[in-house]
Every structure is written in structure tokens, then in C-alpha cells.
N, C-alpha and C positions, 0 to 999 in steps of 0.2 A: 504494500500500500504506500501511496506517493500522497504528501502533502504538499500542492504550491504555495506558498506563504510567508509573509511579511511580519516582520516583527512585531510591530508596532502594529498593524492592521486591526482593530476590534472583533472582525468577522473571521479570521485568521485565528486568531484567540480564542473565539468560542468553539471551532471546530479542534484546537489543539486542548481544549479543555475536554469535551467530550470524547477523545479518543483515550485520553490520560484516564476517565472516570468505567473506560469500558474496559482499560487495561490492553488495548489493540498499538500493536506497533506499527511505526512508518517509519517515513523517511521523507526528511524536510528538505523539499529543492525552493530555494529563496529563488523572490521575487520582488525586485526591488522597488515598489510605486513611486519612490520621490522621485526616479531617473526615466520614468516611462514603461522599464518593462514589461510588465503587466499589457503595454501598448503594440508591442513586439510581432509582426507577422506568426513567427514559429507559433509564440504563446498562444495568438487568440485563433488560430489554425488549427493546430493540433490538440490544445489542451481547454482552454475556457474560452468562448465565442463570445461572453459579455464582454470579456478583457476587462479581468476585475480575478483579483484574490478572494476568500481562497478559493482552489479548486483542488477536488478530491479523485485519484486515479487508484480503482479496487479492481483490479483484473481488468476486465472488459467496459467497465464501469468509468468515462473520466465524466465529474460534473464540477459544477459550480454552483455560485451560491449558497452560503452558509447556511440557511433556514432548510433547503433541498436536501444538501448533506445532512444535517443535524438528523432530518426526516429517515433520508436514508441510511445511517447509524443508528438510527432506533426501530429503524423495521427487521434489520440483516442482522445485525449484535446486541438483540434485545435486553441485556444482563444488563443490570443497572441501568434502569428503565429512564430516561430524559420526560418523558410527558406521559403523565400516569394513564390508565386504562379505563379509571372510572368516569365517569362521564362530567361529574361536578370539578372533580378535581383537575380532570385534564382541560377541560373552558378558564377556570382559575392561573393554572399555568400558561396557555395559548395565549390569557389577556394581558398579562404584564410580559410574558414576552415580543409580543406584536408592538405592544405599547412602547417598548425597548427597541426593536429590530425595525420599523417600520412608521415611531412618527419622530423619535430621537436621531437616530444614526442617521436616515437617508440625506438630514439639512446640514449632518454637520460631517461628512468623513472631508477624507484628503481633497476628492477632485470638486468639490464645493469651495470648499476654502481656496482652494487655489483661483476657482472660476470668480470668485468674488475680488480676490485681490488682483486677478488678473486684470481680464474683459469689461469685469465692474466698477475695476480703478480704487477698491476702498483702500484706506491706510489698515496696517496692522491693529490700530486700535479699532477701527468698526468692525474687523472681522475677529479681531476677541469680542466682540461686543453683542455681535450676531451667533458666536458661540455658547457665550453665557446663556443670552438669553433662551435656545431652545435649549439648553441645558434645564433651567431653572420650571421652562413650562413643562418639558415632561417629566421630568424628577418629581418635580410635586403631583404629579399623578401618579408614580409608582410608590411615592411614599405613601396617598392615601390611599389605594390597593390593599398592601403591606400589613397597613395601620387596622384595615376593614376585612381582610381576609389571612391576611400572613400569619403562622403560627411558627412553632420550632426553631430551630438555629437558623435555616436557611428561610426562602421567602415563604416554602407553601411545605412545612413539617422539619423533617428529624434526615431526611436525605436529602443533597442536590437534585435538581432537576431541569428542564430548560428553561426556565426563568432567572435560577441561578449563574449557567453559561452565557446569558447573554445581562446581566447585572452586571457580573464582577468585571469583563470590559469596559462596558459602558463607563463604569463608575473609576476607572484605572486611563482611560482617557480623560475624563472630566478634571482631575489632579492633576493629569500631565500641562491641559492645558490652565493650573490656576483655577479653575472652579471654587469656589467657599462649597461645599458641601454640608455643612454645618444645620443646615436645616433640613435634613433626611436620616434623622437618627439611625429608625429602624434600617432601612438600605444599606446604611453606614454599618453598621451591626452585623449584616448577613455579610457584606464585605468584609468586615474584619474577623471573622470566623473563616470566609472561605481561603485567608492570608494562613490557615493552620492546617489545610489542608492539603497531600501531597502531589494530588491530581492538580488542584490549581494552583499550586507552584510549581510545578512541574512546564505549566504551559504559561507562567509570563514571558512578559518581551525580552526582560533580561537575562532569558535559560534557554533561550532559543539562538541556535548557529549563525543567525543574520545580524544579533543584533550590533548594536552604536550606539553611541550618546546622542 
């Protein structure tokens, strides 16, 4: 199994989490998004057509998209289940992960920030500025999630699950970029639990073969 992947990438992170928590081995071919490669003839040819990290190569199987992967890591190596079976509990997970993958990430990864600093002409201070702020809007919808449904160490009981794999990015990019966090205790909480765990150290940026400062 072949991980394409970026240190630093969030999306990249949560599939290096979930492989860590199924105990499945790869093999990490970096792919460097601040230089383009990701942009690369070969890469979006042969391996991911969106040309975008990560992308997952299982025998016969190359995909992309981390929500896809995550999917297909919980269909084919069901052991340590990502998105529970029961019906309540797995909408409970599905919501604050979506709410995470889907209204968080998409405004603020790399090729945003760059399109804004770019094309858009903002200064480095409007585009921290633009970061906070979808920072701040959806954070405080997972904290009150958390607050109204989260129980146990992690968001939703007593084991990780895929709300956890795409939190502890989320909230591991938020710090990178200076976020106050301070007002997302409980989040704050499941994150600094998941810092004691070997799966999720296992897959941060700075245990991974690509990384830099």
C-alpha cells in the first residue's frame, strides 16, 4: 500500500491517522504542494486526477480524496471501526465530520490561501484574517456539537473515530496558523488526549519522511 502525501496537508493526516489506528502498513511517496507537484503531468495521470493529496494506491485500487479513502478503509479493514454501525451514532459522527471536512477545510487549505494572496492581491494580514475567521465560524459549531452530543475522551465515546481523524488536523493546522483556540475547550480536550495517543503521533507532520520547518 502507497501513501501520496504531504506533511503538512490536513487531508494527508487524517488518512495517515486512520491507517496508524487500523495498524495497516505503507509506504509514504511525498508530494510536495508548496512547489506544484501535486500539479505534475505523471501525478494527476497516473495517480490522483483531482491533482490534490492524499491519494491512496491498494493493489489495483489508486484513489483520492480523503473522505473516499477514509470510506474505503472502513469498508476493506473494518477492525477499529472509523464510523460506527449504529444508525444514531454513525449521523452523530458523519455530522461533525462533514462539518470539519466540508465547511472548514475547503475555504481555508493551501490553494485558497495562495488564490487569495495571489489573483486576489490580499496582504498576508487579510489572508490570516480570512483564516481566523472560518476558523472561528466553524469551530464554534463543533464545539457546540461536542458540548450537545460528545461524550468520553474522544468527541463521540471511549474510542477514536472519524470525527476524531479529521479534528485533530483541523485543530493542528488552526495552531500552526496562530488561531486563539481558547474558546473550544471541549475540542481542545479531545485534542489533547489524542497528543497521548500512538496512532496519532504516529501520523503528525513532524514523524513523517517529508517533513520541514
Amino acid at each position: 500500500m502507497q501513501l501520496y502525501s504531504f506533511f503538512n496537508s490536513s487531508t494527508s493526516y487524517r488518512v495517515r491517522i486512520a491507517l496508524a489506528l487500523k495498524g495497516l502498513s505503507f509506504d509514504t511517496i511525498a508530494v510536495n504542494i508548496r512547489v506544484g507537484e501535486h500539479r505534475a503531468d505523471p501525478y494527476v495521470d497516473e495517480v490522483n486526477p483531482s491533482a490534490t493529496v492524499p491519494a491512496l494506491v491498494d493493489g489495483d485500487m489508486s484513489l483520492g480524496q480523503s473522505l473516499a479513502i477514509l470510506d474505503y478503509l472502513d469498508a476493506k479493514y473494518p477492525q477499529a471501526r472509523l464510523v460506527p454501525e449504529s444508525l444514531g451514532a454513525r449521523a452523530r459522527v458523519l455530522e461533525l465530520s462533514m462539518l470539519i471536512s466540508c465547511d472548514i477545510h475547503p475555504v481555508n487549505n493551501l490553494r485558497i490561501l495562495k488564490y487569495l494572496q495571489g489573483p486576489m492581491g490580499l496582504s498576508a494580514e487579510q489572508k490570516d484574517t480570512w483564516y481566523r475567521h472560518w476558523i472561528d465560524e466553524g469551530m464554534a459549531g463543533v464545539e457546540r456539537l461536542l458540548v450537545k452530543y460528545g461524550h468520553g475522551q474522544w468527541c463521540f465515546g471511549d474510542t477514536p473515530t472519524l470525527a476524531d481523524v479529521c479534528l485533530i488536523p483541523q485543530i493542528a493546522n488552526a495552531q500552526r496558523m496562530g488561531c486563539d483556540m481558547s474558546a473550544y475547550p471541549r475540542a481542545m480536550a479531545v485534542f489533547d488526549h489524542a497528543q497521548t495517543h500512538p496512532a496519532f503521533l504516529a501520523a503528525a507532520p513532524n514523524r513523517q519522511p517529508d517533513f520541514s520547518a
